[in-house]
C-alpha positions in Angstrom: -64.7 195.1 34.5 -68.0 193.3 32.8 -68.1 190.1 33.6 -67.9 187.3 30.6 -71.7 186.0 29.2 -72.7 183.2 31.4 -73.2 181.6 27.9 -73.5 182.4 24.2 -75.8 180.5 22.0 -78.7 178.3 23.3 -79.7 177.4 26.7 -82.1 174.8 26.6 -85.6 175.5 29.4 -85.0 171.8 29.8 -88.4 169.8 30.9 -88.5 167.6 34.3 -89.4 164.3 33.1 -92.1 162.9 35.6 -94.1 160.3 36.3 -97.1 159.6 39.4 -94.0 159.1 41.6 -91.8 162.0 40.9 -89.5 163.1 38.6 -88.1 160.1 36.5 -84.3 160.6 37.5 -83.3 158.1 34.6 -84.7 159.9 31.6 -83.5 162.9 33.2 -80.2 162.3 32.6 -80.4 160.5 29.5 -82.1 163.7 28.1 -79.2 166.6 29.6 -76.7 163.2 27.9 -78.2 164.2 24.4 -78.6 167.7 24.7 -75.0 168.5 25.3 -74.5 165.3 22.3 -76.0 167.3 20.1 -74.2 170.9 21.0 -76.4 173.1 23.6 -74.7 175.7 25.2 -76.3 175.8 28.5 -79.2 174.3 30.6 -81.7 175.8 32.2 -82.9 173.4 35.2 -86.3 173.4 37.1 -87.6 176.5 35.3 -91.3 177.3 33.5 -90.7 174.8 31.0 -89.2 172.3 33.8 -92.4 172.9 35.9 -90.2 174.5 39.0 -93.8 175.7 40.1 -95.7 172.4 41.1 -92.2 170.8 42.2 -91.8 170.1 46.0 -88.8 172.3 47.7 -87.1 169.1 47.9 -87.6 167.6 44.4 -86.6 171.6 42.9 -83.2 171.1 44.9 -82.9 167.6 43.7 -83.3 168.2 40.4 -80.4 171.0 40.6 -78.4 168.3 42.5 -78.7 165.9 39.8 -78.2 167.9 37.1 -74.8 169.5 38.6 -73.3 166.5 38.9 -74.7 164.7 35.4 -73.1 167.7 33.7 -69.9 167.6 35.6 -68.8 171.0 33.5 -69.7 170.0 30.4 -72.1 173.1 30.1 -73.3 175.7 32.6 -76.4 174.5 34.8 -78.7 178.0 35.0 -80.8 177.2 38.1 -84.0 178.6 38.0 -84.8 179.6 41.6 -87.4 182.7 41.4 -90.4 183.0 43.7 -92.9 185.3 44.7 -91.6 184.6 48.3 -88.4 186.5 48.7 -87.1 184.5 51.1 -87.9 181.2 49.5 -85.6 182.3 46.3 -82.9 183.5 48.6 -83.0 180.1 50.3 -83.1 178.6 47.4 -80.9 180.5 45.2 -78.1 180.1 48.1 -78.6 176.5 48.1 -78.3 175.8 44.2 -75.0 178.1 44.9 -73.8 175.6 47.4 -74.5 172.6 44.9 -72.9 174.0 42.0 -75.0 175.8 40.0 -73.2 178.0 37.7 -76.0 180.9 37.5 -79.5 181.4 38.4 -82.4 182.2 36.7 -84.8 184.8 39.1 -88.2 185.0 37.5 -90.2 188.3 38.5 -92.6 187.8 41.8 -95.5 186.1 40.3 -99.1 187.2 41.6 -97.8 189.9 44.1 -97.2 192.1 41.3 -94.5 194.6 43.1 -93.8 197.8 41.7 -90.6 198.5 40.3 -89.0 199.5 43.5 -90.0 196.1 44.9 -88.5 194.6 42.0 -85.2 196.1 42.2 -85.0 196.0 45.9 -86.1 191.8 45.3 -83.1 191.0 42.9 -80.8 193.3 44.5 -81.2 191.0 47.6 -80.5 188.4 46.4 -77.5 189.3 44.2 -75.9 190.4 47.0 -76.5 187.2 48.9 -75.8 184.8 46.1 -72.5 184.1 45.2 -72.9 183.1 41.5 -74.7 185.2 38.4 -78.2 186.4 38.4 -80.2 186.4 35.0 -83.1 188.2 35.4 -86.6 186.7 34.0 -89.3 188.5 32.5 -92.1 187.3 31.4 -95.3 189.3 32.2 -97.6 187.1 30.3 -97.2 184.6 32.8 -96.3 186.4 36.3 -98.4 189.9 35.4 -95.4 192.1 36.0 -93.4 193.9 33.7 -89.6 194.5 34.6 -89.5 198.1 32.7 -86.4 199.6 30.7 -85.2 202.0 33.3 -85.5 199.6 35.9 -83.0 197.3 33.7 -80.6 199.8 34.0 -80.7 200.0 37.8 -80.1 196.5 38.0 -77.1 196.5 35.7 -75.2 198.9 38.3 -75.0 195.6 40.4 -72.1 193.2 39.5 -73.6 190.4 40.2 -76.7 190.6 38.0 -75.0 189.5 34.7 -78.3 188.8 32.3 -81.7 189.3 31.2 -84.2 186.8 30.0 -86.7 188.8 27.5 -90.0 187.6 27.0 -92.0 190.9 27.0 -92.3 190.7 23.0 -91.9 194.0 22.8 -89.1 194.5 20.0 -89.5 198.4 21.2 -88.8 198.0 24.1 -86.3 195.7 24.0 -84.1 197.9 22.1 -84.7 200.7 24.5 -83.4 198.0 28.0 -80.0 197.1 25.0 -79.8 200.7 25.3 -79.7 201.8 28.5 -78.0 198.9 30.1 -75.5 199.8 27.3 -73.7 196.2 27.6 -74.1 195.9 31.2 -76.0 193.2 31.2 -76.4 190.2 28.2 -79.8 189.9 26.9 -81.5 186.5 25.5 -84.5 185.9 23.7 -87.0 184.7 25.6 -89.1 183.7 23.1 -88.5 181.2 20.2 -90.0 183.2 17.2 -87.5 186.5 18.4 -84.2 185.1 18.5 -83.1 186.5 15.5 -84.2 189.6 15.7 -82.7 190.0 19.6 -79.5 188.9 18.3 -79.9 191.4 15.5 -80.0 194.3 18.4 -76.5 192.7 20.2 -78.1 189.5 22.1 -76.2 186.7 23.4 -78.5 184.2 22.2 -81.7 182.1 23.7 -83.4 180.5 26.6 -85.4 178.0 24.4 -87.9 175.8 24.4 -87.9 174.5 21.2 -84.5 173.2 21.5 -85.7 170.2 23.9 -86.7 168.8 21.0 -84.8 170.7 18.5 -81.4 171.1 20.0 -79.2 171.4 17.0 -80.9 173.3 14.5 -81.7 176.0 17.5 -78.2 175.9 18.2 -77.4 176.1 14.3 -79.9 178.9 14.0 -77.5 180.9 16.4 -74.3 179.9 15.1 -75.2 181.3 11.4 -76.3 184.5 13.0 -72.7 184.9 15.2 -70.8 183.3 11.9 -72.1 186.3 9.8 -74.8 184.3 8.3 -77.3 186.6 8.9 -79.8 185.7 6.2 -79.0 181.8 6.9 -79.9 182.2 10.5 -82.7 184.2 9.5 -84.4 181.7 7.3 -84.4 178.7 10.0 -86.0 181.4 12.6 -88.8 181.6 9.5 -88.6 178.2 9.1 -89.2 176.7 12.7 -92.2 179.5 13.6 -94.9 177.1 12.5 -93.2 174.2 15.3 -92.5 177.3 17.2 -96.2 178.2 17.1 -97.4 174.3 17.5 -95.7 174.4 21.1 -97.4 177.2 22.4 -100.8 176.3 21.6 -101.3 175.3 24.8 -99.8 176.5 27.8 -95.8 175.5 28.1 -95.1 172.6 28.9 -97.4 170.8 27.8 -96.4 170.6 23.8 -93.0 169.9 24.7 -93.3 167.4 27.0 -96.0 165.6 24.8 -93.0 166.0 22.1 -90.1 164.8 24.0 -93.0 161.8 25.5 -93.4 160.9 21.5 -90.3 161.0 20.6 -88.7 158.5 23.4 -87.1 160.5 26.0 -90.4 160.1 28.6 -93.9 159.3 29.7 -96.8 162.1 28.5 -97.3 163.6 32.3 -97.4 166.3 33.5 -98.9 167.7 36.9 -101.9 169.3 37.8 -103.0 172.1 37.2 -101.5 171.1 33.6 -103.2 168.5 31.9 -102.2 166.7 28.8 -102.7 168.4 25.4 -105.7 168.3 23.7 -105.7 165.5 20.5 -106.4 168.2 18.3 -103.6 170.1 19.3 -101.3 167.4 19.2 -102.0 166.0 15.7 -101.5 169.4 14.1 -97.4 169.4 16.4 -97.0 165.8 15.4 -97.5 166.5 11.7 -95.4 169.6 11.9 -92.6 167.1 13.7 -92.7 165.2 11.1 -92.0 167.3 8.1 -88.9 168.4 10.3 -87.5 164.6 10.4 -88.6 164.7 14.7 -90.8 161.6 14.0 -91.2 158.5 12.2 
């Protein structure tokens, strides 16, 4: 029997708030306090957008640690706990299972590039040695590997691998994995400016970034869609693509966290190699914050 969706609706790529001496702990959890506040479905912790890749080991399991408990059940905590080091996400995977993660978020092995063999052979191992949900991340803009269609459908043969996270953008062949995992696996959007059409094609929803600083209106633009609203949901995706846009003109996080840093919730910082956004940049998201009511 197919397991239930690890969640429906948004999941919020939450960002680490940092300082020079590590992650601000306090903001942290006044942040995953509001999120849930204002109606997320899920949190994704220590991911892209949470800058997993320049934590130390021990900060990444901290950060899991902290969020578990902050949550205490309120929503699911998605651990993000990919690597291009096998054996790094297994250790890690097992020990966000141990802390009470309620799934894991297993990006594609960055820089090794693996073929597709290597790829189901990677997440296969560590499915079977992890005793919560995989969702499965692909985003080959970032890592330069592409987790193919039919290789979705090997996957979905395990029953521990419960969900993809698409950010391919390729509508096509999107539909083509919803086909041949046939309901095997849930599929989220990956991307903010697709979640409608995803959903459109039977998705559960989205891993998001705009919904740090956006949280209810991404959540509302789901909620239409799965209320019938089709049309409704349809004109907030049109409506947010220019804010959408704004935080991906530089390389996430960087937007975001200059966002959330204006808005209250931290300090502007983020770690090398990232480097704050550029003023240009910023004043064209501020304005665009703005008109949606974000800022003063």
């Amino acid at each position: 029997m197919r397991n239930k969706p690890v969640f429906r609706g948004v999941a919020t790529a939450l960002i680490t708030p940092m300082t020079e001496d590590g992650i601000d702990f306090d903001a942290f959890g006044r942040i995953i306090d509001w999120q849930i506040e204002q109606g997320i479905n899920a949190l994704v912790i220590a991911g892209t957008t949470g800058e997993g890749s320049t934590l130390t080991d021990e900060e990444h399991k901290e950060a899991i640690r902290f969020s578990v408990k902050r949550i205490a059940g309120r929503v699911p905590v998605i651990a993000a706990t990919g690597s291009n080091d096998t054996q790094y996400a297994l250790e890690l995977s097992k020990c966000a299972c141990e802390d009470g993660a309620d799934a894991l978020l297993v990006v594609t092995p960055y820089y090794n590039k693996a073929t597709q063999k290597g790829l189901i052979k990677m997440y296969t191992t560590i499915a079977d040695a992890s005793t919560k949900p995989l969702i499965l991340y692909n985003v080959p803009s970032r890592t330069g590997i592409n987790i193919e269609p039919s290789t979705y459908a090997a996957l979905a043969e395990h029953p521990n691998i419960a969900g993809i996270k698409e950010a391919n953008s390729n509508i096509s062949k999107i539909v083509e994995t919803a086909a041949l995992v046939n309901g095997r696996m849930d599929i989220y959007s990956g991307n903010d400016d697709q979640v409608v059409p995803i959903l459109s094609i039977g998705g559960q929803g989205v891993i998001s970034v705009l919904s740090n600083i956006m949280p209810a209106g991404t959540v509302e633009m789901c909620n239409r869609f799965f209320q019938g609203d089709v049309a409704g949901s349809a004109a907030l995706q049109r409506e947010f693509l220019p804010l959408i846009n704004a935080l991906f003109c530089e390389v996430n996080p960087i937007p975001v966290n200059a966002a959330m840093a204006a808005m209250g919730w931290c300090k502007n910082y983020v770690r090398l190699p990232l480097t704050p956004m550029e003023e240009q940049h910023w004043q064209h998201l501020r304005s665009l914050m703005k008109a949606q009511g974000l800022l003063g």
